[in-house]
Backbone bond lengths (Angstrom), bond angles and torsions (degrees), N, CA, C in turn:
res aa  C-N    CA-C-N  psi(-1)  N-CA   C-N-CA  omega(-1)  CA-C   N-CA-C  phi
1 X - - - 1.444 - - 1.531 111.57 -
2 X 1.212 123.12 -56.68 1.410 131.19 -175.27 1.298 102.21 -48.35
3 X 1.864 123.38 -34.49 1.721 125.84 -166.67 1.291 104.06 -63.13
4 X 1.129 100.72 -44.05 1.657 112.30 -159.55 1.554 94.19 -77.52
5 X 1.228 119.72 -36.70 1.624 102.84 -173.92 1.323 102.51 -66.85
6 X 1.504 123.06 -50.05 1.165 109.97 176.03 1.250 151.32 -51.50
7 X 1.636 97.10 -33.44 1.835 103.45 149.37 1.533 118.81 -26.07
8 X 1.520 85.49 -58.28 1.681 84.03 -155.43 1.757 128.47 -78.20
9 X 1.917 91.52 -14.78 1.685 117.39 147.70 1.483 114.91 -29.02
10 X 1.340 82.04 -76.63 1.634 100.53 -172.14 1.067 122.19 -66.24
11 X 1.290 124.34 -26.79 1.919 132.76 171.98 1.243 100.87 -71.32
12 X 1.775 130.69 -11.89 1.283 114.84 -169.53 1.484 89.19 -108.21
13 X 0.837 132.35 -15.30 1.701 131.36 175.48 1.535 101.72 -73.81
14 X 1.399 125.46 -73.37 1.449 135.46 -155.99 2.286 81.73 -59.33
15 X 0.823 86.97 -55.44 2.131 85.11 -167.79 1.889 105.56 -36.21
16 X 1.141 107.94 -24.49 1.575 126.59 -177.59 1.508 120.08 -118.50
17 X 1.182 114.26 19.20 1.526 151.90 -175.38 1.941 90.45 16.67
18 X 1.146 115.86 56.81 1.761 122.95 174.65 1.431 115.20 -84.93
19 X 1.660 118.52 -6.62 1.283 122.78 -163.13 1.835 101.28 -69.64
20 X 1.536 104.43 -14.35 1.513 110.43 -176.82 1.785 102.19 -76.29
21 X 1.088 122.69 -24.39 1.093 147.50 161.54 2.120 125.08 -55.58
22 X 1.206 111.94 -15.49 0.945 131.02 -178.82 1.207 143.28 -141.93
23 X 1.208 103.86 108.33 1.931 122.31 -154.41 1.923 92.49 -129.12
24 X 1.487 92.31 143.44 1.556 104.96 175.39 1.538 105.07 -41.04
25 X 1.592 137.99 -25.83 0.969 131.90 -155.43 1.749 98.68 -88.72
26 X 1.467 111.44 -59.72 1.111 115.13 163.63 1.622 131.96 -39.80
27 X 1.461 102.05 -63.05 1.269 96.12 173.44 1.763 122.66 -53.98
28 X 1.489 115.55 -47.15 1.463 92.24 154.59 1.063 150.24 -26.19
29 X 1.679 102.74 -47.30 1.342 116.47 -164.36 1.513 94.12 -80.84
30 X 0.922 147.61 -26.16 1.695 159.52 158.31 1.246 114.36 -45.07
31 X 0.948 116.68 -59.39 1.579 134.41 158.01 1.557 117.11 -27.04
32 X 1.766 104.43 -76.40 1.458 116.99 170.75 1.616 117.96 -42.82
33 X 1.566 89.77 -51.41 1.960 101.81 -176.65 1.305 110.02 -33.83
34 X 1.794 100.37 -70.83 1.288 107.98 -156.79 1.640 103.00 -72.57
35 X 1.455 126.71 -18.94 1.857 97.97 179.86 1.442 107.39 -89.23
36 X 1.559 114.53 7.58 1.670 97.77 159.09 1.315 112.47 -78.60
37 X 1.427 114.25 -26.25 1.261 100.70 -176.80 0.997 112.95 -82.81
38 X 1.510 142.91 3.38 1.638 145.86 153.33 1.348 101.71 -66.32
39 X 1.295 115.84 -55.66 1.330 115.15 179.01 1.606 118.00 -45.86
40 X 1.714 112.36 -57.47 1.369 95.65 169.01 1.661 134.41 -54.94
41 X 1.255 92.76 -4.47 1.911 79.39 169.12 1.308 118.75 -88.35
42 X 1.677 112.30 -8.80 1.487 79.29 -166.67 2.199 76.62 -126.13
43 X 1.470 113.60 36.07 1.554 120.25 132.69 1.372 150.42 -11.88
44 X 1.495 108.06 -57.45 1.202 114.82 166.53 1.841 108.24 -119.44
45 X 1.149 112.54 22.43 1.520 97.70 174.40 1.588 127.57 -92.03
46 X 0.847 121.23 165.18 1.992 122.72 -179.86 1.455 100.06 -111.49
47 X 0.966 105.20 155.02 1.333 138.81 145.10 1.489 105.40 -7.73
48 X 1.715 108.84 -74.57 1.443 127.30 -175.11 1.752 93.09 -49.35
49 X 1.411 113.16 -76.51 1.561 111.00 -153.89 0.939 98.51 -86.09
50 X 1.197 164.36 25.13 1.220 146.13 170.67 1.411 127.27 -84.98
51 X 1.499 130.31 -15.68 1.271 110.46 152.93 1.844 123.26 -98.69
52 X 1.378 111.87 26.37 1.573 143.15 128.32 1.501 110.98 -39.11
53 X 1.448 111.20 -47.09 1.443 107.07 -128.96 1.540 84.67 -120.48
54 X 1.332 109.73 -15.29 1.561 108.26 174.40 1.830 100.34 -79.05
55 X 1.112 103.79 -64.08 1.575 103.78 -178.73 1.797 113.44 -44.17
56 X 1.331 120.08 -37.12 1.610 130.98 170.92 1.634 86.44 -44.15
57 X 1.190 96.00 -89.46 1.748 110.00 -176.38 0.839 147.05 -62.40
58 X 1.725 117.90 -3.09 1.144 115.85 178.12 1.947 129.90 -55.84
59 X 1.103 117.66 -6.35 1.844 110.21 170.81 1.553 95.62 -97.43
60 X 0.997 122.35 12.93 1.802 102.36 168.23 1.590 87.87 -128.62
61 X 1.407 134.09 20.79 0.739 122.40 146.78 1.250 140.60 -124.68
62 X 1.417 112.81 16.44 1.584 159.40 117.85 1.948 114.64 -22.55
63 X 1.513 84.09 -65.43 1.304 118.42 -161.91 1.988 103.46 -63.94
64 X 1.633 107.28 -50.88 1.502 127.47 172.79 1.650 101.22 -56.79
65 X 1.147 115.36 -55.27 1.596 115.81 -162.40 1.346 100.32 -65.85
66 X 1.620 128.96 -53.33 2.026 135.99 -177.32 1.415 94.03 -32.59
67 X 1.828 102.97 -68.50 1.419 114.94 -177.39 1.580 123.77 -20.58
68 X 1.745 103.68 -69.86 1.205 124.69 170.35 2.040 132.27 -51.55
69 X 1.539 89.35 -29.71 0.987 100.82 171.11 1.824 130.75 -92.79
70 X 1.224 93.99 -22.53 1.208 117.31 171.10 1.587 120.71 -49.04
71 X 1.480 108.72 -58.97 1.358 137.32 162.25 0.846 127.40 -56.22
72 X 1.563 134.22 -54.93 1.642 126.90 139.39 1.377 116.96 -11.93
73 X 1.604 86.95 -73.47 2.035 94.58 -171.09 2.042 109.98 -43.41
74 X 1.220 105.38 -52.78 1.244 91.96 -163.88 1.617 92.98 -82.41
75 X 1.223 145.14 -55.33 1.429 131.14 171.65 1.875 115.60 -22.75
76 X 1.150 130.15 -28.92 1.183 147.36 173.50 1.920 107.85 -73.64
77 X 1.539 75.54 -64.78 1.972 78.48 -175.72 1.364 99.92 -59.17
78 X 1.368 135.63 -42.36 1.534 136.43 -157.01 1.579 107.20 -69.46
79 X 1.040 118.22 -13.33 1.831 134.82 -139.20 1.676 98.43 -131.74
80 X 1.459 117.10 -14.68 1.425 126.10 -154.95 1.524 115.43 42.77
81 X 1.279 131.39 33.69 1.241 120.36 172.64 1.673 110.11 -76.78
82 X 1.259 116.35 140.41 1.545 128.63 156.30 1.228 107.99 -61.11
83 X 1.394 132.68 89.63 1.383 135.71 156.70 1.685 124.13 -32.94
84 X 1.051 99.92 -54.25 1.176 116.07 -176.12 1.572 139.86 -75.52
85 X 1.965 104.21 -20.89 0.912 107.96 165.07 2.012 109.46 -108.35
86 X 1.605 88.00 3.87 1.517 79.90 173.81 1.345 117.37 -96.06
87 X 1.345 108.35 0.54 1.713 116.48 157.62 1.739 124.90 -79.83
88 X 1.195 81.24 -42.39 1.598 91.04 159.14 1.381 121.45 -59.84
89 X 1.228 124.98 -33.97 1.468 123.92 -179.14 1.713 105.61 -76.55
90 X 1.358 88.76 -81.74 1.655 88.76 151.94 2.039 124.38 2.21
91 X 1.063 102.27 -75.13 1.509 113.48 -171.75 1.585 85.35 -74.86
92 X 1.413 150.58 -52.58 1.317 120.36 -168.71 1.377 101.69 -81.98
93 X 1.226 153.75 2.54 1.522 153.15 170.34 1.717 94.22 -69.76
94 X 1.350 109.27 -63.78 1.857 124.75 -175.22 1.521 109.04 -62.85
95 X 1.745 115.93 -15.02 1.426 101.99 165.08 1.660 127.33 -104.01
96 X 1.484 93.75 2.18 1.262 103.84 163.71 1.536 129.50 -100.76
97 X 1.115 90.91 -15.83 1.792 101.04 170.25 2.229 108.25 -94.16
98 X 1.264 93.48 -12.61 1.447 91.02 160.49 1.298 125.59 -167.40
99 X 1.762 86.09 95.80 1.590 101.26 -177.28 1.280 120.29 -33.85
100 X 1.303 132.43 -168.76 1.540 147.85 -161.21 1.475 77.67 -105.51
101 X 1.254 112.27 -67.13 1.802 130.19 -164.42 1.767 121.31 -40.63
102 X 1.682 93.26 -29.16 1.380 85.66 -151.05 2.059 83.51 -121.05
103 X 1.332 129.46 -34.43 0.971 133.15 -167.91 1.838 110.21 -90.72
104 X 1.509 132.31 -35.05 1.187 134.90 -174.27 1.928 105.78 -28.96
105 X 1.180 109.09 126.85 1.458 101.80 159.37 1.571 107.93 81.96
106 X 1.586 119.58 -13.63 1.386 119.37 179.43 1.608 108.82 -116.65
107 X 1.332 93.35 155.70 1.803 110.79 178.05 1.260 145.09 -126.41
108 X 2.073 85.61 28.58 1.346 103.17 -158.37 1.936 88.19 -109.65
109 X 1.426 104.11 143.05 1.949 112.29 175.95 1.333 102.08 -36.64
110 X 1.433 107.43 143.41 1.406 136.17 149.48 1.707 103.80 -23.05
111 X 1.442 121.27 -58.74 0.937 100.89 161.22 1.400 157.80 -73.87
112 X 1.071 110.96 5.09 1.556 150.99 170.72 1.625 116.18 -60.33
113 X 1.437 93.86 -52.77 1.715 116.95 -169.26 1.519 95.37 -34.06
């Protein structure tokens, strides 16, 4: 699934020839941009309103994540990284640094445990 989205990432970049436009440095910096701007939506919310404030916002916060994800994808394709199995690795690295046993219900670092 992720391949195919990315095709069509990248077919929308190369169609607008922007790939001159995009260097690991940039795309980072794209990356960062756009999850502040996820971040600013949920800026001024509490605890109390905030899943208020998700439903208010949820298509610009739809809209923040594509963004975010978007950039990954092609930062990945540009870089040849396997997205997909480097999430996978990822998640078994994070289940070995916090067991079921020792982490359930807590939110303190791996090293913490």
């Amino acid at each position: 699934m992720l391949e195919a989205i990315t095709e069509q990432i990248v077919a929308f970049r190369e169609e607008r020839d922007w790939h001159q436009f995009h260097t690991p440095r940039t795309l980072a910096s794209s990356i960062a941009i756009e999850a502040g701007e996820l971040l600013e939506i949920f800026q001024w919310s509490s605890d109390a309103t905030q899943a208020e404030d998700v439903e208010r916002r949820r298509e610009d916060i739809r809209r923040e994540l594509a963004d975010i994800t978007n950039y990954c994808l092609l930062m990945a394709h540009d870089l040849g990284i396997d997205l997909e199995a480097a999430i996978l690795a990822k998640l078994a690295e994070n289940a070995a640094k916090y067991p079921v046993a020792k982490a359930r219900g807590r939110r303190e670092k791996y090293t913490e445990l």
